[in-house]
C-alpha positions in Angstrom: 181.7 180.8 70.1 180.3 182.7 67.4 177.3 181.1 65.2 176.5 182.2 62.0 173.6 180.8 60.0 172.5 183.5 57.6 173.5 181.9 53.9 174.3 185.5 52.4 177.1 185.5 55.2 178.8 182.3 55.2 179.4 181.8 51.1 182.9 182.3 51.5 183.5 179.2 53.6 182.2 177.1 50.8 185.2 177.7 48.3 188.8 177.1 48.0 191.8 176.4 45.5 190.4 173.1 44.6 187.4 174.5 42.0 184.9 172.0 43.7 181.5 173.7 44.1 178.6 172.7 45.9 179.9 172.8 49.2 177.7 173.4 52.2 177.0 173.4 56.0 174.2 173.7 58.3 176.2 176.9 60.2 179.8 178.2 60.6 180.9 178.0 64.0 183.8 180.7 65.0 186.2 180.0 67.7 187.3 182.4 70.3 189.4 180.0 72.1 190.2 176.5 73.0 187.5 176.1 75.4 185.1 177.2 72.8 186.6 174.6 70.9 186.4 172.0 73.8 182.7 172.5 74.6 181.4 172.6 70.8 183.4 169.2 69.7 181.5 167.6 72.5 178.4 168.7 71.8 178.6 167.5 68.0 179.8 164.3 68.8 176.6 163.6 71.0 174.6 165.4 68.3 176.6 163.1 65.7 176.7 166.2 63.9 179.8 166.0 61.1 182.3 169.2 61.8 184.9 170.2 59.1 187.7 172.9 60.2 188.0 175.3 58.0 191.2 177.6 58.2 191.9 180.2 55.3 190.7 177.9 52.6 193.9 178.0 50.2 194.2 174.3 49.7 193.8 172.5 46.5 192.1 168.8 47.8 189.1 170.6 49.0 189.8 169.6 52.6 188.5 172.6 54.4 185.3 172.0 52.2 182.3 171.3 54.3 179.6 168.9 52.6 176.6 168.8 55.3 177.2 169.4 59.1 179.0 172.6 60.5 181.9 174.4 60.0 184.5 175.3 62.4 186.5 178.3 62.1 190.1 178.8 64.0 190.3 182.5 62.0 189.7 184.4 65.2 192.8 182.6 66.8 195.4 184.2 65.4 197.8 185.2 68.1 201.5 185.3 67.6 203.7 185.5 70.7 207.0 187.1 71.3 210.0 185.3 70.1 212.4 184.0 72.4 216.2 182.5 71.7 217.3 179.6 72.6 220.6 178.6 73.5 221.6 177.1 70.1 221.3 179.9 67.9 217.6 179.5 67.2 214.3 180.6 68.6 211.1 179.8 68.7 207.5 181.5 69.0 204.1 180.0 70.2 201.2 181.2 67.6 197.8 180.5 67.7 196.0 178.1 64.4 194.4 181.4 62.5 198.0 182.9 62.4 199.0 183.8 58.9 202.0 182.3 58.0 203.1 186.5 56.3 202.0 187.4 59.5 204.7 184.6 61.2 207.6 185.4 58.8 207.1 189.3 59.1 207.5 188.8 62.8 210.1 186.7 62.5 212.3 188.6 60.2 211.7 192.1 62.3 213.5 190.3 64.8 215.9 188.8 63.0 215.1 185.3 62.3 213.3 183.5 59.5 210.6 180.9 59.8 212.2 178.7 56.7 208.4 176.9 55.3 207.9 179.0 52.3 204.5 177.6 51.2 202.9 179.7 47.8 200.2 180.7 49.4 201.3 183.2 52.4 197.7 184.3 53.4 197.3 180.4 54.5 196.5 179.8 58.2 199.5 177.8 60.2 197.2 175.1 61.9 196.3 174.4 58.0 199.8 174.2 57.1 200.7 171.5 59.7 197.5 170.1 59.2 199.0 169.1 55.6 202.8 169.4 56.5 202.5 172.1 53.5 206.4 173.1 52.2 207.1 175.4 49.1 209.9 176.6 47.3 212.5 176.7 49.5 211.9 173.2 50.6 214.8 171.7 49.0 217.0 173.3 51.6 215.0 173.7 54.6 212.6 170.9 54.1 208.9 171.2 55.4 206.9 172.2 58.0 207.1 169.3 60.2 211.1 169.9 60.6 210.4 173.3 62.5 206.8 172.2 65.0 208.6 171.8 68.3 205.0 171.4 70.0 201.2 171.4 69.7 198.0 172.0 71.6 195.8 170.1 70.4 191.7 169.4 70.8 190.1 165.5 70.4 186.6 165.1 70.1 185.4 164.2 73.0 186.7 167.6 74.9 190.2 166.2 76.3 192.9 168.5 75.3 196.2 167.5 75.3 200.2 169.7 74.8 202.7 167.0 72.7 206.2 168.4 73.0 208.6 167.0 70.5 211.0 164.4 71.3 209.0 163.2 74.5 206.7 160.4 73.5 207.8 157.7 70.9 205.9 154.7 69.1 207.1 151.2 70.2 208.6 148.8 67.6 204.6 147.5 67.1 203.7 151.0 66.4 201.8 151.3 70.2 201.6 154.8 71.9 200.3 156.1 74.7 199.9 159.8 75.9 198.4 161.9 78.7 195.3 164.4 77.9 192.7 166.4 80.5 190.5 163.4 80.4 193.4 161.0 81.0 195.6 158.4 78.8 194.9 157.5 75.0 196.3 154.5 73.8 196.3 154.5 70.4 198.2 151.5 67.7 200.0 153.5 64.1 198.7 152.0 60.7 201.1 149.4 59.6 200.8 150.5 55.7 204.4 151.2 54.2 205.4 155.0 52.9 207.3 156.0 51.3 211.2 157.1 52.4 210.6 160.6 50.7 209.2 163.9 50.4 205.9 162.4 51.4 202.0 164.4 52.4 200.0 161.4 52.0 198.5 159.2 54.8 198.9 159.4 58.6 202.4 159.3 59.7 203.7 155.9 60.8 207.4 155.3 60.3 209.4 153.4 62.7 210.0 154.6 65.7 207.2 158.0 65.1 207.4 161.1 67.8 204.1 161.6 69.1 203.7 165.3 67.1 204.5 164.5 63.7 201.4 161.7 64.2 199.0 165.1 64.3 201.3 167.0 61.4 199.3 166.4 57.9 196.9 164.4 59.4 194.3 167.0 57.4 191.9 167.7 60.4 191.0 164.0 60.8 192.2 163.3 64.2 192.0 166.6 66.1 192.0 170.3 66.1 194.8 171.8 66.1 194.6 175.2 68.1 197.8 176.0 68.7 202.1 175.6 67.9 204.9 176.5 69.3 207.5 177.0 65.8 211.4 176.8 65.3 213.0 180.2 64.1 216.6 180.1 62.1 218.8 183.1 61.9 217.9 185.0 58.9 220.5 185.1 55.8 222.7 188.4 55.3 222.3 188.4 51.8 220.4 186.7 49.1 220.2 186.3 45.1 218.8 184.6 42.0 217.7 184.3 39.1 215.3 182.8 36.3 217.5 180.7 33.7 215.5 179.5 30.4 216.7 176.4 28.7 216.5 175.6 24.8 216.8 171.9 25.6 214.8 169.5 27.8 218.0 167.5 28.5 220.0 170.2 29.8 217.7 171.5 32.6 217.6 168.0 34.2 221.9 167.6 33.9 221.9 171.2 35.6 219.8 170.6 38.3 220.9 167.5 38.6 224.7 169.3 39.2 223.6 172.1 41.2 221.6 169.0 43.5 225.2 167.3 44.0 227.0 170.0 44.9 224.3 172.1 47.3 224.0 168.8 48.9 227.6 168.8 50.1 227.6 172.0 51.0 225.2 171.1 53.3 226.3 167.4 54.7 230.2 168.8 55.0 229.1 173.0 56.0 230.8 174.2 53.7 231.4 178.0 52.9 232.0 180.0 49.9 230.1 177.3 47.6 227.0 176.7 45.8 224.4 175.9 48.4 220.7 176.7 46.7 217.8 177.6 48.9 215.2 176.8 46.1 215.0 175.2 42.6 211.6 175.7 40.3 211.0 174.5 37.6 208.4 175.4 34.7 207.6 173.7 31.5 207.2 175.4 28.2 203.4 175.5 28.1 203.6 177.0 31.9 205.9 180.1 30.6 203.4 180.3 28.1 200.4 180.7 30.0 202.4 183.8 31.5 203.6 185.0 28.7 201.2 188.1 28.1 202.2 189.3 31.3 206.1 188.5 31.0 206.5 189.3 27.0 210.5 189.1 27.6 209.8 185.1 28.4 212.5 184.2 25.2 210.3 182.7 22.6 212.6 179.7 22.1 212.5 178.9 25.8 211.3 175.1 26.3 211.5 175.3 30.3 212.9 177.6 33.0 214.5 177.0 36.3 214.4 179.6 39.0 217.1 179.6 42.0 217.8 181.3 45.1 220.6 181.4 47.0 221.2 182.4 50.8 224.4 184.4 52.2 225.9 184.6 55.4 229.1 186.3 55.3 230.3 188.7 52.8 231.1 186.1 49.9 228.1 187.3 47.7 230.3 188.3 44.7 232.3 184.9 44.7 228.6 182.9 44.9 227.4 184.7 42.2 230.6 184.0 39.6 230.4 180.7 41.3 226.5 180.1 39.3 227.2 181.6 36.1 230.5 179.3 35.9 227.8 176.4 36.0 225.7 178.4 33.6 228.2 178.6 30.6 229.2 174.9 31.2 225.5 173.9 29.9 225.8 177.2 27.1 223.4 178.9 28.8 223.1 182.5 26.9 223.8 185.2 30.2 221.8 188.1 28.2 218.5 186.0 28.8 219.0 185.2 32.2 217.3 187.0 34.6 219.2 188.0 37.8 217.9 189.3 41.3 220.6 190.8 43.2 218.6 191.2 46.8 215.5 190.1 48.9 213.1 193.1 46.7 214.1 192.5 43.3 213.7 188.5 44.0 210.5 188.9 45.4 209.3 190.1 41.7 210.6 186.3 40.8 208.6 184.9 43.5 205.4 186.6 41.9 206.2 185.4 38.7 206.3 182.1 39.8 203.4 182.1 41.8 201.7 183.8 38.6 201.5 180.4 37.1 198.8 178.3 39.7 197.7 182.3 39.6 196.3 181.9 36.1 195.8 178.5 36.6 193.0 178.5 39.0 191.2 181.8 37.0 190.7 179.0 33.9 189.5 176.4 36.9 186.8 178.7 37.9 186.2 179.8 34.2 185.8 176.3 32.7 183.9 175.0 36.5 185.8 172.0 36.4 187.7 170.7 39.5 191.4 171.1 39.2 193.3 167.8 38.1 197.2 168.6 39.7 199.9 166.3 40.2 201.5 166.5 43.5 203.6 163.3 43.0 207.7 163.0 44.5 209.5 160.4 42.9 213.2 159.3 44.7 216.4 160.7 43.2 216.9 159.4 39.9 213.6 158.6 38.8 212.5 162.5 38.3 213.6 161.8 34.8 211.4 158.7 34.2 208.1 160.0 35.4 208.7 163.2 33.6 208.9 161.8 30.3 206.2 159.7 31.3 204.0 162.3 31.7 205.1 164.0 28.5 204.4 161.1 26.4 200.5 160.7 28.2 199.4 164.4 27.7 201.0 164.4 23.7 198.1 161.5 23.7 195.5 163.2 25.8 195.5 165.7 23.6 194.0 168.2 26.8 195.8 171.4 27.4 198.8 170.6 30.6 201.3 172.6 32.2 203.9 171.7 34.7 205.8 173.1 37.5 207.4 172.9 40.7 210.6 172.0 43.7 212.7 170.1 41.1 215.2 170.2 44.0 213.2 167.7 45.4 212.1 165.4 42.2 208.3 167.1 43.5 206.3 168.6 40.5 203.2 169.6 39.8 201.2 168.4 36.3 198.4 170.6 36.3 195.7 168.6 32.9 193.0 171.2 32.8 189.9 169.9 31.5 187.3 172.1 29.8 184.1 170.2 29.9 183.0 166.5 31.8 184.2 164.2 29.0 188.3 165.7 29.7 187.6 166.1 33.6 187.1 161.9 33.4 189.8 161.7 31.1 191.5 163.7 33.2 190.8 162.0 36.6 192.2 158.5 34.6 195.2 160.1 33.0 196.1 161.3 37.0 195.7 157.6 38.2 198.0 156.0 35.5 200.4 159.3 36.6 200.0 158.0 40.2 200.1 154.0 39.2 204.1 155.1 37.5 204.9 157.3 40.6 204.2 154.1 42.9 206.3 152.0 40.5 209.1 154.3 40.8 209.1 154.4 45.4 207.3 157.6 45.3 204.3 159.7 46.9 201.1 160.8 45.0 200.9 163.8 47.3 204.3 165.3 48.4 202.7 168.6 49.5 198.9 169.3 49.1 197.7 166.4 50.9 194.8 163.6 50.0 191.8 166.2 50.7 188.4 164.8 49.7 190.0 164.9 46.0 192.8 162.2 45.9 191.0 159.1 47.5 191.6 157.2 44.5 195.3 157.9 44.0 196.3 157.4 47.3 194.3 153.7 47.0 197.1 153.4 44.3 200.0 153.4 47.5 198.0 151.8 50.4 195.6 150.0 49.0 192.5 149.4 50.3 193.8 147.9 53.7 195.3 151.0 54.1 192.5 152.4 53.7 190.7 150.0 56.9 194.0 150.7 58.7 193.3 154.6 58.7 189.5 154.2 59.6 190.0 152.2 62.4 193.2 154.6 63.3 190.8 157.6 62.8 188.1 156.3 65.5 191.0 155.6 68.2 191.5 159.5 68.5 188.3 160.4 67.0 185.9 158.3 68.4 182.4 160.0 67.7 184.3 160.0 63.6 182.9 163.9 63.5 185.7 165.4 62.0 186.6 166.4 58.7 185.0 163.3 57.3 186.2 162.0 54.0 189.4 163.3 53.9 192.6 161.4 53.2 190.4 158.4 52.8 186.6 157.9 51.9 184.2 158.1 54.6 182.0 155.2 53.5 185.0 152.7 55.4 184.5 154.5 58.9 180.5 153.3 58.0 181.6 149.5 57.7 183.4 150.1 60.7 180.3 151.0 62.6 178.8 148.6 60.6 181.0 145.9 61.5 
């Protein structure tokens, strides 16, 4: 274990995505392996010494923020094994927590096989990513990151260490499990709060019927440390294309999505070939192609939003995909001179940066203005995207603060960034985002389909759980965390595992 102290060192573990400052630890603690990890948990849990895990510090909820206590760092374990096939034309690969996921995917793809999570941020760590079952763009056809974890090794507390393989261990119909780990069995009872039947990154997993792993998937560093997964691989596609469409209409980008949705999803139920089958669908608002504008000048002026798509190939059927999209195109008058086309993996990849381009610039005016960053991560079911969209429209016309949105349409998940400039619009702010979260709840959806709860989004997830749920997850926390050291306040406020002591 290496211990650094010195403050001129350890800055950069005191910053992330989020824009909240003031973060701070008594010394960083860096892992060289699980043992490491072992021997310092139970020394901090005698100590009672808080310990936040900290893995490349991408997130927006300012989880992997330490405030007091000490930091633990997975970056030095960042292994990635060889890849080995399976029998059903798959594969899979065991990496270590401080893998990068461009690390994973480079790997991968050398080989011939993709690893399909496609979160924005590629420098992220992987133990981060299933720490907050973190997605991304291509989400709306190979869902998150849960779907490809076949197995963890994981690190409690008190020392014990424990493998969970999936499909082996199962909650009961009361929500009771029971697993093995080095210092024997754990008997722990799921939260009986209801989520819901979406998209979904908020609150510890408890649906009927739960495996074992996807308990420790976006549980946010709460309940263990995870040091180590063993991932699904997929073949990788032959061929690939897209393209950035821009709409004059706010209507017509809903009714097109809304088509391409229908048909890509029996594509997929019925295997299909030769047919529309999108791997990703982004959208952007008009204020979020102009806050990119300088640096994309051919953005038509007239543009009120833009969808970005991506298709996949397999055989040789590119052509007949391609005349396939722009059929759908001229059916909503979409004008083919101003849409922009990628016809491989390179000159898609120059899409991809635009789109990231957009959290890109806004996180430079977080930091400039020092205000945290108020962003929507909401999922509403299908048919409600609509709804909570014009929702939000009519709220920021009010507000009167500058907004932007963006996002996996695909999945009815976007994100409303409301960028305040000073305290009074960061409170304004913070209540515009809870009667956002209030509508989303209305409508059967998540306040956090992605990003996680952090130490940020307390408040809005109170808004699906309520405070119950809040008791449920403290008491939940200290049956796998007894000594309540780790990663304090995220998900839900620390002050409840207090009255649990208390109590």
């Amino acid at each position: 274990m290496i211990i650094k102290k010195d403050k001129s060192t350890i800055q950069n573990y005191f910053q992330d995505n989020s824009g909240v400052f003031g973060s701070y630890a008594d010394f960083i603690a860096i892992a060289e392996n699980e043992d490491d990890i072992s021997k310092f948990l139970i020394e901090m849990s005698e100590k009672q010494v808080p310990v936040t895990i900290a893995g490349a510090l991408t997130g927006n909820t300012a989880s992997g923020l330490a405030f007091g206590g000490a930091v633990l760092s997975l970056e030095n374990l960042n292994s990635i094994g060889e890849i080995k096939k399976n029998d059903d034309n798959s594969a899979f690969v065991s990496v270590q927590a401080g893998a990068r996921i461009s690390d994973i995917r480079i790997k991968a793809y050398q080989s011939g096989w993709l690893y399909p999570p496609d979160p924005t941020e590629k420098s992220a760590f992987i133990g981060g990513n299933i720490a907050t079952n973190a997605s991304g763009a291509r989400g709306f056809k190979f869902g998150v990151t849960r779907d490809y974890v076949q197995a963890l090794k994981i690190v409690f507390s008190d020392g014990s260490k424990s493998f969970i393989e999936r499909g082996k261990i199962f909650s009961d119909k009361k929500g009771n499990i029971s697993f093995n780990t080095s210092k024997g069995i754990k008997h722990i009872k799921l939260p009986e709060y209801t989520l819901p039947y979406i998209k979904n990154a908020a609150g510890y997993y408890n649906y009927p019927h739960s495996d074992l792993i996807d308990v420790f998937i976006g549980q946010e560093g709460t309940l263990c440390v995870i040091v180590e997964a063993v991932l699904k691989l997929v073949p990788h596609f032959k061929d690939v294309f897209g393209g950035i469409i821009f709409f004059q209409r706010h209507n017509d980008v809903f009714m097109f999505v809304n088509e391409i949705k229908s048909i890509s999803k029996k594509a997929k139920e019925e295997k299909l070939k030769n047919v529309i089958n999108a791997m990703s669908l982004e959208y952007f608002d008009k204020n979020a192609l102009d806050l990119i504008r300088d640096d994309y000048p051919a953005i038509p002026l007239e543009a009120e939003s833009g969808i970005m798509f991506e298709q996949d190939v397999y055989d040789d059927n590119t052509d007949l995909l391609i005349d396939k999209w722009y059929k759908i195109m001229q059916k909503y008058h979409i004008d083919d001179d101003k849409v922009w086309f990628a016809s491989n993996l390179m000159e898609l990849e120059k899409f991809r940066i635009f789109r990231h381009a957009i959290p890109e610039h806004v996180n430079e005016i977080v930091k400039k203005n020092k205000m945290p960053k108020v962003g929507t991560d909401f999922a509403v079911p299908d048919g409600k995207l609509l709804d909570i969209v014009d929702f939000c429209q009519k709220e920021f016309k009010n507000s009167g603060i500058f907004n932007l949105t963006f996002g996996h349409i695909g999945e009815n998940h976007l994100h409303a960034n409301i960028l305040a400039s000073n305290k009074d619009e960061y409170e304004r702010c913070r209540k515009l985002y809870i009667d956002i979260c209030s509508k989303v709840v209305e409508l059967k959806g998540t306040v956090s389909a992605e990003h996680g709860i952090g130490k940020l989004r307390h408040i809005f997830l109170e808004k699906m759980i309520g405070k119950e749920g809040f008791e449920e997850m403290a008491k939940f926390k200290t049956s796998l965390d007894e000594s309540a050291i780790l990663c304090q306040d995220n998900i839900f406020p620390k002050a409840y595992l207090y009255e649990k002591t208390c109590n």
